[in-house]
C-alpha positions, 0 to 999 in steps of 0.5 A: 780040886779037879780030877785028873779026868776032868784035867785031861778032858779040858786039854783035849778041848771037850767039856768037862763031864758033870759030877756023878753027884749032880742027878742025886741033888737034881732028884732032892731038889725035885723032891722038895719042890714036890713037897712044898706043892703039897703044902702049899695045897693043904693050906689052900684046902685048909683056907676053903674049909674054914671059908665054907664054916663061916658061909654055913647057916647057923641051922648048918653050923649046929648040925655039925655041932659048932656054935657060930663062934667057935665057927669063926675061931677055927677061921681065925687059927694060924695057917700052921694049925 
């Protein structure tokens, strides 16, 4: 349903005024999107960390005490771990 406000402004032939609601909607889009980047980039860091334990040497591996199993097992883990 439209405002008399809009009405009116399309009988005088100007374009209609956008609702107030939109820059609120615009700024959630926004924050989302920002969001989602951030995600994406954890899983990526995620990614190269697991990447970087199977690369490591098993002299490496235990100086950080994991064994090369249990390096390979945290490779294998779910991106949502």
């Amino acid at each position: 349903m439209r405002t008399d406000h809009a009405v009116a402004q399309r009988l005088a032939g100007q374009a209609p005024v956008p609702p107030v609601h939109t820059e609120t909607i615009l700024r959630a889009l926004h924050a989302q999107c920002i969001a989602a980047a951030k995600w994406i980039t954890r899983q990526m860091e995620k990614r190269r960390s697991r990447l970087a334990l199977l690369e490591m040497t098993d002299e490496q591996l235990k100086d950080i005490g994991l064994s090369r199993g249990q390096a390979y097992s945290e490779f294998r883990r779910g991106s949502w771990d």
